[in-house]
GUKOL-192024 format. One line per 3 residues: number of its first residue (from 1); their letters; for each residue x, y, z of N, C-alpha, C, O, CB. Coordinates in pm, whole numbers, plus 50000, padded with zeros to 5 digits. Glycine has a CB too. Example, Ala and Ser with C-alpha at 12.3 -4.5 7.8 and 13.67 -1.06 7.14 Angstrom:
// residues 2
1	AS	51319,49431,50780,51230,49550,50780,51320,49670,50780,51424,49668,50846,51131,49553,50905  51285,49775,50708,51367,49894,50714,51290,50003,50787,51341,50114,50804,51408,49940,50572 $
***
This chain:
// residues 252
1	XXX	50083,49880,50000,50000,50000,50000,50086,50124,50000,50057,50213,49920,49906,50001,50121  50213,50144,50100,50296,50247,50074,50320,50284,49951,50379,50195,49890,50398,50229,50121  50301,50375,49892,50334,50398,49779,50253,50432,49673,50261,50532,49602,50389,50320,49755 $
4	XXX	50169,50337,49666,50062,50348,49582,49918,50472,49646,49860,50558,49579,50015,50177,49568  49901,50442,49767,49792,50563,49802,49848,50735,49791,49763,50823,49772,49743,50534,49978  50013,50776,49807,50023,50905,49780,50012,50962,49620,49988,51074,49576,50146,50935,49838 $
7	XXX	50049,50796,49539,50066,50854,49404,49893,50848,49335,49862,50905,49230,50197,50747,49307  49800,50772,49417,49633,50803,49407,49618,50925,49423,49567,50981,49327,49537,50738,49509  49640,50979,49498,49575,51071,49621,49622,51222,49496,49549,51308,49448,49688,51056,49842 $
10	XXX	49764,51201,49479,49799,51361,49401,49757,51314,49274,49825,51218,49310,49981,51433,49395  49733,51298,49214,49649,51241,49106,49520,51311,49129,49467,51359,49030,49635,51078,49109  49450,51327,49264,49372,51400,49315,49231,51367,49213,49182,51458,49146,49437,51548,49324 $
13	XXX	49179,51242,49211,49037,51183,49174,48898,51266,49216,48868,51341,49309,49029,51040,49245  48854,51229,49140,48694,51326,49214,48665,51266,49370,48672,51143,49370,48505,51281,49100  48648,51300,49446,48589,51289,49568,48479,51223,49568,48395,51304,49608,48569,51396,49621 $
16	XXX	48413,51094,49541,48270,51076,49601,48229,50981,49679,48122,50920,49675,48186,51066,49519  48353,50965,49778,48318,50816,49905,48264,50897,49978,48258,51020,49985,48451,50713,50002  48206,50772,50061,48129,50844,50156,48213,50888,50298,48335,50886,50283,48004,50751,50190 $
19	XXX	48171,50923,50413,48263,51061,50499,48281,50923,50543,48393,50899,50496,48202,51228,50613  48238,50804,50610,48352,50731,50672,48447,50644,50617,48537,50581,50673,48310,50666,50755  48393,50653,50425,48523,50622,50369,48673,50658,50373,48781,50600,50378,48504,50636,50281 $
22	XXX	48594,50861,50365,48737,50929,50389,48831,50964,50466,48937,51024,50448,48742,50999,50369  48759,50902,50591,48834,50905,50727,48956,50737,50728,49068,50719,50775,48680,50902,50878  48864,50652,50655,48995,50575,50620,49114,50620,50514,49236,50605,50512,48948,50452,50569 $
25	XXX	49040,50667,50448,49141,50723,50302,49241,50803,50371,49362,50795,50348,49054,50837,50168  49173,50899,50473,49302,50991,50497,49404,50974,50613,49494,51050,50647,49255,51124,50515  49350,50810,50687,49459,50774,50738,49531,50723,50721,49626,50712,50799,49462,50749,50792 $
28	XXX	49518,50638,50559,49603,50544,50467,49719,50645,50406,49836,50615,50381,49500,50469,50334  49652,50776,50388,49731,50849,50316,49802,50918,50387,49914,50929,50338,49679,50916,50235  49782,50994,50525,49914,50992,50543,49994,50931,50643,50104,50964,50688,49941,51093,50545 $
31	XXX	49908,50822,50673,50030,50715,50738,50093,50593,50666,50144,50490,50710,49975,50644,50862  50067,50653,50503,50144,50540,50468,50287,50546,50374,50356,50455,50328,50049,50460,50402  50297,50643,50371,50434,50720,50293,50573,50662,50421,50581,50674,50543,50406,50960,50289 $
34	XXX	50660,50601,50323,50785,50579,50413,50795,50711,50499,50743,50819,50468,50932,50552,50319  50863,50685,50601,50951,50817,50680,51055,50802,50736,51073,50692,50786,50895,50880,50781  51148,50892,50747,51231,50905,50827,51218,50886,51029,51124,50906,51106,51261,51027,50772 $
37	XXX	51311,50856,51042,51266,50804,51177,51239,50954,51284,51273,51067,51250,51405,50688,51243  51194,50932,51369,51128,51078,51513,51255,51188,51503,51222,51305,51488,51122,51000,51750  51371,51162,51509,51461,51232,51548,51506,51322,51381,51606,51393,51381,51577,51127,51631 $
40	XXX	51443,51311,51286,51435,51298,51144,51301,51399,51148,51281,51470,51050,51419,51126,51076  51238,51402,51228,51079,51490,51240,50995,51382,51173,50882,51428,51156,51061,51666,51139  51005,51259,51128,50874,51184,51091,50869,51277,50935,50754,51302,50898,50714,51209,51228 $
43	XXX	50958,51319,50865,50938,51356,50747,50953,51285,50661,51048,51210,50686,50986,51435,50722  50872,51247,50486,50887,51149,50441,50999,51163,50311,51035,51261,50245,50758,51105,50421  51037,51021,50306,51167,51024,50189,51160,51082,50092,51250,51149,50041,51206,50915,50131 $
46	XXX	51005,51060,50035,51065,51098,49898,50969,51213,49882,50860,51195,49936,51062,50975,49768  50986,51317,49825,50898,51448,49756,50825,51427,49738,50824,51313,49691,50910,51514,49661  50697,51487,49744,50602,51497,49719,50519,51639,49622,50559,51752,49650,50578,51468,49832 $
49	XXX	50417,51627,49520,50363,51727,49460,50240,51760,49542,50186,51677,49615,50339,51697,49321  50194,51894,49528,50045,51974,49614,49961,51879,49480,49999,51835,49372,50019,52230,49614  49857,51877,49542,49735,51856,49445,49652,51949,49480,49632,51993,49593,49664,51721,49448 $
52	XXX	49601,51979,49380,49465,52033,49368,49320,52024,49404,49252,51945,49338,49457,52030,49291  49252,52108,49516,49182,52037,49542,48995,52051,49440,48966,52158,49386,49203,52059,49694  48934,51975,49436,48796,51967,49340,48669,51944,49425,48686,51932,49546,48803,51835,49227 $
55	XXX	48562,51938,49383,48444,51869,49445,48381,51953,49585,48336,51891,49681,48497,51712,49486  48385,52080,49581,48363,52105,49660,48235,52072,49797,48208,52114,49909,48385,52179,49608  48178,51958,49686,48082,51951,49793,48102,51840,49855,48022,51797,49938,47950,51960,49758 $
58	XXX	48193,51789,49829,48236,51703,49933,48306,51742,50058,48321,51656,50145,48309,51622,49879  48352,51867,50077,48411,51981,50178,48330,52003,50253,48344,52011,50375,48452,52107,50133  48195,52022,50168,48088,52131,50239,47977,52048,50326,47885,52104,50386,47998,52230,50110 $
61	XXX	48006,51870,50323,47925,51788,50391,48040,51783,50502,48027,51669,50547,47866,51646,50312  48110,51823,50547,48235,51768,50684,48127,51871,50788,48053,51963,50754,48478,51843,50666  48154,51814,50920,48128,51885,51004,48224,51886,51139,48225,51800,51227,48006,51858,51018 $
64	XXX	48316,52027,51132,48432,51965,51253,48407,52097,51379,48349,52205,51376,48651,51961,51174  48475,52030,51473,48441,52148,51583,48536,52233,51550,48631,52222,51473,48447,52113,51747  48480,52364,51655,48548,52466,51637,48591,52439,51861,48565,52363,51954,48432,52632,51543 $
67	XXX	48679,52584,51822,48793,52580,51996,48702,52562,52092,48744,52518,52199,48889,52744,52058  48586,52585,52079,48486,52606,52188,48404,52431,52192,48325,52401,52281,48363,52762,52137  48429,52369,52119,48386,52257,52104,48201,52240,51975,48117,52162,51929,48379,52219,52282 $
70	XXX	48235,52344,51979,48086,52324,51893,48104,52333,51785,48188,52416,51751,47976,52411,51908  48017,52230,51652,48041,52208,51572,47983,52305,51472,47902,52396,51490,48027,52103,51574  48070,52249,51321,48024,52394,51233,48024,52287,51114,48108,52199,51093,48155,52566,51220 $
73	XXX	47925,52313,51052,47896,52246,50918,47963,52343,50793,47941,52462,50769,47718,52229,50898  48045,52257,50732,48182,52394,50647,48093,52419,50572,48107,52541,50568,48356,52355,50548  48005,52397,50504,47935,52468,50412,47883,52581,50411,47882,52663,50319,47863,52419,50384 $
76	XXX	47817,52592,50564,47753,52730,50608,47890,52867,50570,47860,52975,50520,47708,52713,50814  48046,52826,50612,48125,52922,50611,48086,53004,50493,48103,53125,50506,48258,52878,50615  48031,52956,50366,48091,53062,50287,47952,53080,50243,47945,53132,50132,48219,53035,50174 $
79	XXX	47822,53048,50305,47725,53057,50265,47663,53254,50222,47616,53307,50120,47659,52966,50374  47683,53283,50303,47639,53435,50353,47766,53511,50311,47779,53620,50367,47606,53453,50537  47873,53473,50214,47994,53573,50172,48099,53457,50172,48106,53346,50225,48035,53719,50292 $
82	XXX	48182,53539,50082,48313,53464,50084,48424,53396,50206,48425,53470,50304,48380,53550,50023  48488,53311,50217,48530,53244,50295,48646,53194,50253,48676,53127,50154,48452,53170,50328  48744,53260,50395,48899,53205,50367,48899,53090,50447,48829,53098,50547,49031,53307,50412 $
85	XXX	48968,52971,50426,49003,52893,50497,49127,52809,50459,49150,52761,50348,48905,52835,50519  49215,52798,50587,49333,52814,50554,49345,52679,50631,49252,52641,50702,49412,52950,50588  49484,52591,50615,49489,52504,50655,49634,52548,50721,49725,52606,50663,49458,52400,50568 $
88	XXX	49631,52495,50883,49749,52511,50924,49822,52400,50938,49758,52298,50965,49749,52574,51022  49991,52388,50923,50063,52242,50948,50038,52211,51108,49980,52105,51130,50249,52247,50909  50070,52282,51213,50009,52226,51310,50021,52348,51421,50057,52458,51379,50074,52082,51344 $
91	XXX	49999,52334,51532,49947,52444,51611,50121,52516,51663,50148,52636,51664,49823,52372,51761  50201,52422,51695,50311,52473,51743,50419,52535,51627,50536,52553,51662,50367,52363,51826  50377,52568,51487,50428,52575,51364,50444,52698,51387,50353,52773,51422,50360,52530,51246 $
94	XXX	50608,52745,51360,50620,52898,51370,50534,53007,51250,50472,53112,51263,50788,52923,51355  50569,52917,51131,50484,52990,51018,50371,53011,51051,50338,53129,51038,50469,52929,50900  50260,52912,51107,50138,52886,51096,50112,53041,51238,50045,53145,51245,50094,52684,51127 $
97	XXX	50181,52990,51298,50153,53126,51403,50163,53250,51370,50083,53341,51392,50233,53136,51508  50290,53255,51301,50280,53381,51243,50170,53461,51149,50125,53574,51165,50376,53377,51185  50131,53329,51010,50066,53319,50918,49920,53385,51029,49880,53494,50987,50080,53158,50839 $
100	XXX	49863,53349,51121,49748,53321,51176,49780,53537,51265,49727,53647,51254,49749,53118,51301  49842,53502,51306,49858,53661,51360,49864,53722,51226,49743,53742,51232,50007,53704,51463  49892,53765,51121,49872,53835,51015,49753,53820,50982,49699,53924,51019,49946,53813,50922 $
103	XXX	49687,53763,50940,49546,53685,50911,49497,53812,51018,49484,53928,50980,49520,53475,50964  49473,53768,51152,49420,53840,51268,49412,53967,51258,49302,54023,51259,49484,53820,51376  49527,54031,51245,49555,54192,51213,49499,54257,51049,49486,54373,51010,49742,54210,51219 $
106	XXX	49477,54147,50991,49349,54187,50823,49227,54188,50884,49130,54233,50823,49326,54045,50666  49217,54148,50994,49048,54062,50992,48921,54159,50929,48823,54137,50857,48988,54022,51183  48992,54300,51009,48877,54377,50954,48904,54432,50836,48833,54532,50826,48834,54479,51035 $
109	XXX	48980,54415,50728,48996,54425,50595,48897,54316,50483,48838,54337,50378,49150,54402,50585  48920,54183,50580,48834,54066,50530,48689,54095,50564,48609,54025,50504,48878,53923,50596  48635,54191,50655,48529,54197,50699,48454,54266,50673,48336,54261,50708,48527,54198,50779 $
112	XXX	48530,54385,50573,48478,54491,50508,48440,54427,50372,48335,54451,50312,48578,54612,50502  48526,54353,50336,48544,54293,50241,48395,54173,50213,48372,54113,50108,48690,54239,50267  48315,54167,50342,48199,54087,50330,48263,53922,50372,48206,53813,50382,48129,54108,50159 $
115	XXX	48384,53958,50386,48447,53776,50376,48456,53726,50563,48413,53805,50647,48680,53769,50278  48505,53615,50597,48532,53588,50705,48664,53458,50698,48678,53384,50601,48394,53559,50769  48718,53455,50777,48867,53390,50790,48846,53286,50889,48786,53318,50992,48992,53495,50842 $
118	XXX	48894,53140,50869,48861,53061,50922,49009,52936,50880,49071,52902,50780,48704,53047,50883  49008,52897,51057,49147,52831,51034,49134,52698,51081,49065,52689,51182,49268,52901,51109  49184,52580,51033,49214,52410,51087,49288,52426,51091,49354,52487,51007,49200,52282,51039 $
121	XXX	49331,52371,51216,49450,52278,51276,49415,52131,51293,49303,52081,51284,49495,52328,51420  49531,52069,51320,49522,51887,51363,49523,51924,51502,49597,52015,51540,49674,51756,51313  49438,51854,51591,49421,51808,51712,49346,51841,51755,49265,51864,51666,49488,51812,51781 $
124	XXX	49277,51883,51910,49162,51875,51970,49124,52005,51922,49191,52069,51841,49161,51846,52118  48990,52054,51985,48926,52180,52069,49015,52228,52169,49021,52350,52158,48792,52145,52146  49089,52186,52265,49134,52216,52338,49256,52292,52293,49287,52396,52351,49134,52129,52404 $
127	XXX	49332,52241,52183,49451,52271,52138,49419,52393,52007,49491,52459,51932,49527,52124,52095  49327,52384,52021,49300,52525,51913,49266,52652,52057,49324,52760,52054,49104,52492,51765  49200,52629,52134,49154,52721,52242,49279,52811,52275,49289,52933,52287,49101,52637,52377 $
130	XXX	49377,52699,52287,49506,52740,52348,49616,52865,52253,49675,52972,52271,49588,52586,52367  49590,52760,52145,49665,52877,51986,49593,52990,52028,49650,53071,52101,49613,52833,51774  49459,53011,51987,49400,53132,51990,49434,53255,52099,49444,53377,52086,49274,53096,52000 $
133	XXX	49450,53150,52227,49452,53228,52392,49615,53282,52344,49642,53397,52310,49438,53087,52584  49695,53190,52350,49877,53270,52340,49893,53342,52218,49991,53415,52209,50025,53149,52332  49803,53333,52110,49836,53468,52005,49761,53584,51990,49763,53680,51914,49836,53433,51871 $
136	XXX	49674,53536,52111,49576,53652,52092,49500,53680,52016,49462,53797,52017,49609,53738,52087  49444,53591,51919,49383,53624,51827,49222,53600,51795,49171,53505,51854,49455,53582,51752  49142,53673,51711,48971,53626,51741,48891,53574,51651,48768,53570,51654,48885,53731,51776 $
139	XXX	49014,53509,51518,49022,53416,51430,48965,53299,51463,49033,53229,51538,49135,53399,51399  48825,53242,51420,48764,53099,51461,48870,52970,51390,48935,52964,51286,48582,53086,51390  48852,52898,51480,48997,52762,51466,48951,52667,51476,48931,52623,51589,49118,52740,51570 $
142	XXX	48898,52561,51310,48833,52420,51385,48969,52359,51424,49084,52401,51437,48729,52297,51271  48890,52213,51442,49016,52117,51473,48965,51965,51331,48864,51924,51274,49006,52049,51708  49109,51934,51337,49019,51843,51212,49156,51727,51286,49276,51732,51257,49017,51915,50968 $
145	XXX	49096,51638,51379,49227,51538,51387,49250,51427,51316,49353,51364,51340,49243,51486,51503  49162,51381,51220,49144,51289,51146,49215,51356,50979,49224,51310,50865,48976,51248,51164  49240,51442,51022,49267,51543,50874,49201,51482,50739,49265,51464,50635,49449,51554,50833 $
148	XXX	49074,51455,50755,48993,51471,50629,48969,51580,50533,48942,51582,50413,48890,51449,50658  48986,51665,50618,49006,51828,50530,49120,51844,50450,49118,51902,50342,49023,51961,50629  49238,51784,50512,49364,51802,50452,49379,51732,50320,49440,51773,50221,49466,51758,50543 $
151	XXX	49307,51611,50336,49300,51484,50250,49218,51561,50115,49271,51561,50004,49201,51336,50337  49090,51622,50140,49045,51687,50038,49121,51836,49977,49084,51886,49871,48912,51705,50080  49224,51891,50057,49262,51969,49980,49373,51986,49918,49411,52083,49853,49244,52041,50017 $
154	XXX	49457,51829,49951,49578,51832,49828,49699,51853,49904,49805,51849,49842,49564,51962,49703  49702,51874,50021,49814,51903,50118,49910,51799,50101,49856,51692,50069,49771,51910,50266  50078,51793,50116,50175,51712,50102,50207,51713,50259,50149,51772,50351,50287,51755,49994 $
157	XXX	50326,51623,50256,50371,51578,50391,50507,51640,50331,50521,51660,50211,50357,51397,50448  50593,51664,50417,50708,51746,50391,50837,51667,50429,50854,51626,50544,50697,51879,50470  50930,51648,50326,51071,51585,50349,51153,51695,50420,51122,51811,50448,51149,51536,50204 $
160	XXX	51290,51610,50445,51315,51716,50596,51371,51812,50546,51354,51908,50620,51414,51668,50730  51456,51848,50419,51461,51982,50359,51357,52108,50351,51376,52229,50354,51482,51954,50245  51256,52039,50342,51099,52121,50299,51045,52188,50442,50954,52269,50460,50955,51988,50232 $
163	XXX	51140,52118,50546,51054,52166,50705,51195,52198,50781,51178,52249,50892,50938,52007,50810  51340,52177,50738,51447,52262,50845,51519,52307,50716,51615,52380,50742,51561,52160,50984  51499,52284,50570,51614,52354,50489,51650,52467,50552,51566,52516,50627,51581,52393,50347 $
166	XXX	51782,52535,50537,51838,52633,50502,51740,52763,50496,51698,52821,50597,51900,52596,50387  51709,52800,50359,51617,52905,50358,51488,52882,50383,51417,52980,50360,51618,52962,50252  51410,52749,50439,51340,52750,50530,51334,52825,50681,51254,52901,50736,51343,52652,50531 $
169	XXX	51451,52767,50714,51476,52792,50857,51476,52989,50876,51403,53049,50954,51650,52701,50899  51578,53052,50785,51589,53138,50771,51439,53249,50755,51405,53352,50813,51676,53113,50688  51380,53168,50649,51261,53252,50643,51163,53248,50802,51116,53348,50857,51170,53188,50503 $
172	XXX	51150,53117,50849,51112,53096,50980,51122,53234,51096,51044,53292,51172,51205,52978,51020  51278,53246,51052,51321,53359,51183,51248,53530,51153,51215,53617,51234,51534,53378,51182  51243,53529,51032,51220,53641,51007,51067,53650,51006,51017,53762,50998,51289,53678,50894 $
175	XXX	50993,53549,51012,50823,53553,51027,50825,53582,51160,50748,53671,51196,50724,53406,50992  50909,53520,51263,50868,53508,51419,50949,53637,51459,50957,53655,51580,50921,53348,51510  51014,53735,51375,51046,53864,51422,50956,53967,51395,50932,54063,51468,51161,53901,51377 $
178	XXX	50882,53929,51230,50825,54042,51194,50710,54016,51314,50662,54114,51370,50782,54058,51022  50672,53895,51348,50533,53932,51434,50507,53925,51564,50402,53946,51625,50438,53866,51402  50652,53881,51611,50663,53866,51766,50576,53736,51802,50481,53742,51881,50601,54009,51850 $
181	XXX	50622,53602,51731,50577,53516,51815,50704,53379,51786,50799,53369,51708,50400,53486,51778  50662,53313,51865,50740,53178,51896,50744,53092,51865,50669,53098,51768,50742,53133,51965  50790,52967,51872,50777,52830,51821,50709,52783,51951,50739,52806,52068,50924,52747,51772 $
184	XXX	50608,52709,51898,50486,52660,52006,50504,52488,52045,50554,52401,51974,50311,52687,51919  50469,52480,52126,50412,52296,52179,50364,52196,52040,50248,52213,52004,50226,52305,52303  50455,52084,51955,50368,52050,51848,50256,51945,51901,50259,51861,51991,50454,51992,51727 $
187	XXX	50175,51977,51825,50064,51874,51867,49969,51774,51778,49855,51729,51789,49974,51950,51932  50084,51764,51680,50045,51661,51597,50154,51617,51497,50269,51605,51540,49925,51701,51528  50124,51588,51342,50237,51534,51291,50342,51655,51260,50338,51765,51205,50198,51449,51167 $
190	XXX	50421,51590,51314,50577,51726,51208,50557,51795,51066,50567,51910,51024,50746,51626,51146  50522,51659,51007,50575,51686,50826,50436,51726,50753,50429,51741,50631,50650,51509,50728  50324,51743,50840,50197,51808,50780,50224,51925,50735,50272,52005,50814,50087,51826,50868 $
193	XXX	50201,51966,50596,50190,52096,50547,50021,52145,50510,49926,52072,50483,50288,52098,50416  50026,52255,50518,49903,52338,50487,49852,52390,50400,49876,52298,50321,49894,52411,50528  49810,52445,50353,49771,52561,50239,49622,52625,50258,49559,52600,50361,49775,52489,50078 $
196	XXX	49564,52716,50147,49470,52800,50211,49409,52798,50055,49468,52775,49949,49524,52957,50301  49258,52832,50083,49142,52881,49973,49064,52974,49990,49053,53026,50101,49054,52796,49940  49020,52999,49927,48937,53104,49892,48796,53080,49858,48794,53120,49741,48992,53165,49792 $
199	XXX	48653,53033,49889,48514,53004,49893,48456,53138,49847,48458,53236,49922,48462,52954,50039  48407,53144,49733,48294,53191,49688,48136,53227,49718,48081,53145,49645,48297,53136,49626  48055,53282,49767,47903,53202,49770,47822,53126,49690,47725,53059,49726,47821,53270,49784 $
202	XXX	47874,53142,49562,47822,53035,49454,47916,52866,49475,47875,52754,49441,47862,53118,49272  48021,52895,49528,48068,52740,49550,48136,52698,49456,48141,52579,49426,47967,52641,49562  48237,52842,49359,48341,52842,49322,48470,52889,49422,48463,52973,49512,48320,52906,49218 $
205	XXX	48607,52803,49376,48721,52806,49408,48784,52938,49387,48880,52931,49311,48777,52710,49350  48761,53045,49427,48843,53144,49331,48979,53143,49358,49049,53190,49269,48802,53289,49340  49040,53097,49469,49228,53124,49492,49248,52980,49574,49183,52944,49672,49290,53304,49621 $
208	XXX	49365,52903,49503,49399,52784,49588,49566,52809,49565,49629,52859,49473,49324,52615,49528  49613,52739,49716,49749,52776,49768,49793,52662,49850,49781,52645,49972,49749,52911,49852  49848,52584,49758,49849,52467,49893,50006,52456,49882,50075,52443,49781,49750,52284,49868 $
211	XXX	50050,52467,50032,50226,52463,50061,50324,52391,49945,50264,52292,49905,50259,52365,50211  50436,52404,49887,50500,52292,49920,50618,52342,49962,50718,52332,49891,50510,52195,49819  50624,52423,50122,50749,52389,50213,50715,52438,50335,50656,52543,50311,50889,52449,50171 $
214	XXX	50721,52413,50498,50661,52486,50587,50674,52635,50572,50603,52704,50646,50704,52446,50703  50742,52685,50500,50690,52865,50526,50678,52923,50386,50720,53029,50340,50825,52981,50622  50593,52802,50317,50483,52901,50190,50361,52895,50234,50304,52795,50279,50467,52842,50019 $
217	XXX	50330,52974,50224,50193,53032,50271,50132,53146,50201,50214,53235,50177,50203,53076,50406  50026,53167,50167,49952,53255,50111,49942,53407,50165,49866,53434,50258,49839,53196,50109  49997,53474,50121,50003,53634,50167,49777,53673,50142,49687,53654,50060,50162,53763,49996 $
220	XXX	49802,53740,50298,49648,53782,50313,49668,53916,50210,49561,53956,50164,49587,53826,50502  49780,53985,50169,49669,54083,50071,49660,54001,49949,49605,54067,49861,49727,54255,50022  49689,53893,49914,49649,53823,49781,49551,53745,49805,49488,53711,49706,49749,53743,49715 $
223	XXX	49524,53714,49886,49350,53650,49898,49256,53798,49905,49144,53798,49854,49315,53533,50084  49283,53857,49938,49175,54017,50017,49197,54065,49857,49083,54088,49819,49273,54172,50199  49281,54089,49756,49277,54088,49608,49183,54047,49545,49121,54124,49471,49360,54029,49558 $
226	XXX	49139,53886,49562,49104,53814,49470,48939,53860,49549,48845,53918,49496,49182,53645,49453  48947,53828,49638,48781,53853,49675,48745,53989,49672,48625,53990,49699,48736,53804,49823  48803,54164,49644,48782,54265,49632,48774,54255,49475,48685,54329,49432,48868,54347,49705 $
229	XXX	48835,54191,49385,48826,54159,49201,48675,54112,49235,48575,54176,49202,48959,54002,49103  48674,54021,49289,48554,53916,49240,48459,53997,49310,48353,53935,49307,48556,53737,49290  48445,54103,49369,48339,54185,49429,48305,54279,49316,48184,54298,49309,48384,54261,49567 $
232	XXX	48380,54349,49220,48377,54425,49162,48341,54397,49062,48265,54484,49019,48450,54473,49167  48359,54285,48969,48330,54212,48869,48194,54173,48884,48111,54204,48799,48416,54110,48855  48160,54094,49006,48044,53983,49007,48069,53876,49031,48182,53827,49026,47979,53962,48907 $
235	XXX	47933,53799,49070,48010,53660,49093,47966,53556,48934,47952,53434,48941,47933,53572,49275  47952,53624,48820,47938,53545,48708,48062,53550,48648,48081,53478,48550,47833,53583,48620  48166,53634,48697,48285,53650,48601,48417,53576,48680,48424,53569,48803,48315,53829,48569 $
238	XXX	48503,53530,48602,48629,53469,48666,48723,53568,48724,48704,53689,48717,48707,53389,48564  48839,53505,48790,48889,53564,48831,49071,53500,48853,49083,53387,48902,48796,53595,48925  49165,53557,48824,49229,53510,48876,49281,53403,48978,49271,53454,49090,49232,53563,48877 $
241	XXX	49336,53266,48987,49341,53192,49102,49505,53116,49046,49554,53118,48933,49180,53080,49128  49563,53052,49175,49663,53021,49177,49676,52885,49077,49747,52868,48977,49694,53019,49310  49569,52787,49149,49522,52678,49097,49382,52688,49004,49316,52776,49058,49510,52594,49209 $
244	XXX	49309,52639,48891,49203,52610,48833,49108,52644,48926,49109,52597,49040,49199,52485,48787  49036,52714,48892,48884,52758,48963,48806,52639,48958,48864,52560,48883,48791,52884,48880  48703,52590,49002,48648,52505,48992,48530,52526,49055,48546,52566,49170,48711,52417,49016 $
247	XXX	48362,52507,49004,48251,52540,49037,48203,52427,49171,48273,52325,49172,48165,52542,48900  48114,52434,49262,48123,52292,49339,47976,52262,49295,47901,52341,49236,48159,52291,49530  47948,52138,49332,47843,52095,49299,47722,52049,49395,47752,52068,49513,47883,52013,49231 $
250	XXX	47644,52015,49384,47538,52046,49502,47499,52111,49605,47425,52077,49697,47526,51990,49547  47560,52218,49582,47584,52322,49730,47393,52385,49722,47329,52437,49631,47759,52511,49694  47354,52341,49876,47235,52377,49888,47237,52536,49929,47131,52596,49947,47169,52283,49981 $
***
């Protein structure tokens, strides 16, 4: 099975198992890529490509909690306006902290903007409560520990160049200066990478950004871009996106 489920998975097939299919799928996928051993960060051997993610309505049937423990059906996010949602590698991730305090300090740019910002992490309610409490921030944070979300949006696992290279590391220092924060408690896998989208109210893709190294990440004035274009235009006209736009389908 090693082997064969990562080269399925970025291939990135239409989505249409059912949700407790994909909770197996997405533990096949990413516990089944060789790795390097703990002291190695659990990063895997060989490279990996982002996929793309499709089907949005297979996104929009998940239902995961948010820090407070109560659940949120993802579909509603982008029901009433556009919707960022960003995927973080994990809560103690210097990028992701940083990434998430920038995010925080747009909010009311996104809010003017009609949009709202919305972040996963891997692990509990509890462990999102905590991110939120030490960065201060009033950014809603599900938790997805089964990372079915991740599974649908194309996310890679990161070899150990991709998570301590050189100009990784480097860029690292200079995120946790520009924003004054730290390297946190990890609380899930090492080599999880993230990326972020952009939700429509029609249940088009307009901006997809999915990592491939812990400190790529999607700059908030290029999402706050694409949804101020697509305000101005309409929502019948395209728009710029990183990855293929893609319409979703059954969105009630």
């Amino acid at each position: 099975m090693a082997g064969q489920a990562p080269r399925d998975f970025h291939q990135h097939r239409q989505w249409s198992m059912p949700l407790e299919g994909a909770h197996r799928a997405a533990f096949e996928r990413f516990h089944s890529p060789r790795r390097w051993p703990s002291w190695m960060l659990d990063t895997v051997r060989t490279r990996e490509q982002p996929a793309t993610p499709e089907g949005l309505d297979a996104l929009a049937a998940i239902t995961l909690p948010d820090q407070d423990g109560r659940s949120v059906r993802l579909r509603d996010l982008w029901r009433d306006g556009p919707a960022i949602i960003v995927w973080l590698r994990q809560f103690g991730c210097p990028f992701c902290r940083a990434h998430a305090v920038e995010l925080n300090r747009a909010r009311s740019r996104f809010s003017d903007a009609g949009a709202r910002v919305v972040l996963i992490g891997q692990g509990a309610p509890g462990d999102a409560a905590r991110f939120r409490r030490h960065l201060r921030i009033d950014l809603q944070v599900l938790t997805d520990a089964d990372r079915v979300t991740y599974l649908w949006a194309g996310t890679k696992l990161a070899t150990l160049d991709e998570l301590i290279g050189p100009a990784v590391v480097v860029r690292g220092l200079l995120a946790m200066a520009r924003t004054q924060v730290a390297i946190g408690h990890n609380t899930a896998d090492e080599a999880q990478l993230g990326g972020s989208i952009v939700v429509l109210p029609d249940g088009t893709i307009a901006f997809t950004h999915i990592s491939r190294d812990a400190s790529d990440m999607a700059p908030p004035a290029e999402m706050l871009r694409v949804i101020e274009r697509r305000s101005i235009r309409g929502p019948g006209r395209a728009t710029r996106t990183e990855e293929p736009t893609r319409p979703a389908e059954g969105l009630a």
